[in-house]
N, C-alpha and C positions, 0 to 999 in steps of 0.2 A: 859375324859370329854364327856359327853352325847354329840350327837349330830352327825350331816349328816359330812362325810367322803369320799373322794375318794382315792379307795384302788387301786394300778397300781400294776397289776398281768401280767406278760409274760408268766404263763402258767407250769413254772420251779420248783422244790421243794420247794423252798424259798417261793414267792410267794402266790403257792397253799396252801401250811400249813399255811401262815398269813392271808387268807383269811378265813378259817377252824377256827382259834383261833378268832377272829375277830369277825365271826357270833354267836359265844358263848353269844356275850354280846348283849344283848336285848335294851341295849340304845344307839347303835349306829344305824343308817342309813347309810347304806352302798353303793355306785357308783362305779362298779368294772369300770375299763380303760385298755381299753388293745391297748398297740400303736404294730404295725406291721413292725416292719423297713424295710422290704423286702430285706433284705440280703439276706438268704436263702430262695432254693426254695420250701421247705416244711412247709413254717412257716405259712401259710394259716390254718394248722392243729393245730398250738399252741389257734390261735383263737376261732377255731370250739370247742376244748379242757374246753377254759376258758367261752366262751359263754355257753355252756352245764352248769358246774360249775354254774353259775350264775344264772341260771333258780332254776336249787337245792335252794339254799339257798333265790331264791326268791329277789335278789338285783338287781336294776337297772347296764343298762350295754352299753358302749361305748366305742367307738373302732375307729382305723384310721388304713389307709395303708400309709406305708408312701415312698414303692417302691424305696428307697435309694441305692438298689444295690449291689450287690460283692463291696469290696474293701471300702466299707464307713469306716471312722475313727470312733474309739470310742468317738470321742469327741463331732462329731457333730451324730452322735445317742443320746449320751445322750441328748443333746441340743434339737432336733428334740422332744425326747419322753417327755422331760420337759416342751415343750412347749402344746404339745397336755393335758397333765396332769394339765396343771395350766388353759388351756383354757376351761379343764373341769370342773374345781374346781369353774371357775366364774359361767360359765353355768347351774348348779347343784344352786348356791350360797352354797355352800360346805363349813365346816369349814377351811380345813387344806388338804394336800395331807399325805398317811400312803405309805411307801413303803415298803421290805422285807430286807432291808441289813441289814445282821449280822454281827456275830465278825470277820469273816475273811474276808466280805469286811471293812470293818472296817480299820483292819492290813494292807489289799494291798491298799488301798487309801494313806495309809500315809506312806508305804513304793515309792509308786510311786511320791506322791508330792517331796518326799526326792529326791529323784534322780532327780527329774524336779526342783529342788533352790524353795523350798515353803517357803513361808512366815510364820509366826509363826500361823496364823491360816489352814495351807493345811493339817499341823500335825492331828489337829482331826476336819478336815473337814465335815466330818459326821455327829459331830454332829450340825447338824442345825436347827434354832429355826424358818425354816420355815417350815421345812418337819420331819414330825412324822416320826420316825425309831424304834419303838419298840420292835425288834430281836438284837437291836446290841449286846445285852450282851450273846448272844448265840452263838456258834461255832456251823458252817454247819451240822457237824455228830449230832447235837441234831434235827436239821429240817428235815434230813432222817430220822431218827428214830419217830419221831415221826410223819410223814407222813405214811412211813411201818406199825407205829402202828395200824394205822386210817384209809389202806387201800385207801391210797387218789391215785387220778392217775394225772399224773404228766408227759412235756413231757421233754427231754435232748437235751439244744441249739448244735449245730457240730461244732459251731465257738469259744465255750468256751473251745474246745481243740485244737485251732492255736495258737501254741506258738508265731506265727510272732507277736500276739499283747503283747504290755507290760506285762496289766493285768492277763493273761494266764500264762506267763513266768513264775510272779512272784507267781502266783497260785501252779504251777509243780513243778517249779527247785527252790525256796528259801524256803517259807515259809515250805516246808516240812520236810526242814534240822532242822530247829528251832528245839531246844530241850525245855519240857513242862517253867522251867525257864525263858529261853529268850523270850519266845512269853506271859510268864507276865511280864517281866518288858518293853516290849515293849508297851505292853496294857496299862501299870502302867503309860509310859510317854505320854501315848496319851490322858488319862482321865486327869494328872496332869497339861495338855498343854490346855486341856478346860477350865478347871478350872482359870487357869492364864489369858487366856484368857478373860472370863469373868470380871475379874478385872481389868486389862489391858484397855477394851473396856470402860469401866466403868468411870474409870480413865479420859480417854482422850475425850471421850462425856460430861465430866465435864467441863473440859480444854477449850474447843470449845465453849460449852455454855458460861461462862467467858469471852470469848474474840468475843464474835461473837455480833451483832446487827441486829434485823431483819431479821436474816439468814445467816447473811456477817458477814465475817472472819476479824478478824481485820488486816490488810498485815504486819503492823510495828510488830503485834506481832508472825507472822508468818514467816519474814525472818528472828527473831531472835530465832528461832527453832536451833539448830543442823540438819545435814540433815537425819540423820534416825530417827530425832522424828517429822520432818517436813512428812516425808513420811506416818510413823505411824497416824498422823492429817488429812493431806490427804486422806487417804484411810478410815478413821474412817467418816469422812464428807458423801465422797461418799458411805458408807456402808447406813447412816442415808437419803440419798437422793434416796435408791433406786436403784444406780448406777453402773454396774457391770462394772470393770474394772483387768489390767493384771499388773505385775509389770512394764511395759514401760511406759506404761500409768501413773501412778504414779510419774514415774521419769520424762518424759516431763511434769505434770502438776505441779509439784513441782519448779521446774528450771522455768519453766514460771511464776508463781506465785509471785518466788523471783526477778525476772530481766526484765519483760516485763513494758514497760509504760503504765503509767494512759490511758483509753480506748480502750487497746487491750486485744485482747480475744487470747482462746487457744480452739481447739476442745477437749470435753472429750468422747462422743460418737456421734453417729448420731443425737442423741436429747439432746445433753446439749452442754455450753459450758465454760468455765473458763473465769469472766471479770474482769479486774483489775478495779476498780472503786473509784477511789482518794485513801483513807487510808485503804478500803476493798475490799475483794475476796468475787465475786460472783458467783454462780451457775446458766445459768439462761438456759431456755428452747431453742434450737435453731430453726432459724427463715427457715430453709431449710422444 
């Protein structure tokens, strides 16, 4: 779809080559981002790298340090870089954010959810209808290759060789045992797990709407849920309101939902809260 983009480039093969594909197309406007996490202490030069980059192809360019240190988790990297990205997206007034994951992030996100109890959407988390991904259907050796092709230069993260983090692990020591069969029908259950998804989500935004008034949940019709379709509603709500939450979270607002009296509430994050409110469940803004 025509239109201004913010493409978040670390400077990596992935990346570099999605930027290269990218500039092909004369009807996007492009806003390279590049977040610095400061783990490493050479990553000043992934910048220099991607800002050079940028000037080439003649696209607006933004960037942050974000000095996080040795030993940060992956978790909140990513969180950190997602935020810088989205605060550029406002900034720019950007359509969408484009990032570089391909097919074998793809596979290790949803081998990792697996080991972490994911919900039926961790499976093919990736693909998400906020964030553009237009490499997933690509396996990494096609992003080298065609980088090498094109002569692009490109710089190699030293942290994406510590096995001590998950992702790495499952990088080195699993997915390379896959033989070419198992890593499609893994692929096969991750596309047929969006897909469901999709229906699923679909389904129960139905359901909700039905039973809801003004935005309020009807509670008679909600403790007469089963509880894993109570949870399923739940989480489907909070999807529609914006609301990131974990599986506990979940299960205390479900359990509260069902058993708490008329006029008490439940935290669901810093800015909401769950209020029983006579025959309905509310979502409402919190007053902190």
């Amino acid at each position: 779809m025509p239109g201004k983009y913010v493409v978040a480039v670390s400077g990596g093969v992935d990346s570099v080559t999605l930027l290269d594909l990218l500039n092909q197309n004369s009807k996007l406007e492009l806003v390279v981002a590049h977040y610095d996490h400061g783990i490493r202490k050479d990553s000043n030069k992934d910048r220099i790298l991607v800002e050079k980059m940028t000037k080439k192809y003649g696209n607006e360019f933004y960037y942050k340090e974000g000095e996080l240190g040795p030993g940060t988790s992956e978790a909140l990297a990513r969180t950190k870089r997602y935020e810088f990205l989205n605060s550029v997206k406002k900034k720019t007034k950007s359509l969408s954010v484009i990032t570089a994951h391909h097919q074998d992030d793809l596979i290790e996100t949803a081998i990792i959810n697996l080991l972490r109890g994911t919900n039926r959407h961790g499976l093919s988390s990736m693909y998400s209808r906020n964030i553009i991904r237009p490499l997933l259907v690509y396996p990494k050796q096609d992003l080298v290759a065609y980088a090498k092709a094109h002569d692009l230069a490109w710089r190699e993260d030293s942290t994406n060789k510590d096995a001590k983090y998950l992702r790495n692990y499952i990088r080195q020591e699993i997915i390379p045992k896959f033989t070419s069969k198992e890593r499609d029908n893994l692929l096969g259950i991750i596309v047929d797990s969006d897909r469901s998804n999709e229906q699923i989500d679909s389904i129960l935004n139905s359901l909700i709407s039905d039973n809801s008034k003004k935005g309020q949940i009807s509670r008679d019709w909600f403790i007469g849920l089963p509880h894993n379709i109570a949870r399923e509603v739940m989480s489907s709500w909070l999807r529609q309101a914006g609301i990131s939450f974990d599986k506990t979270t979940i299960e205390n607002l479900v359990i509260a939902a069902k058993t708490l009296d008329s006029g008490k509430s439940r935290d669901v994050d810093k800015n909401y809260v769950l209020k029983i409110e006579g025959d309905f469940l509310a979502l409402l803004s919190s007053e902190r």
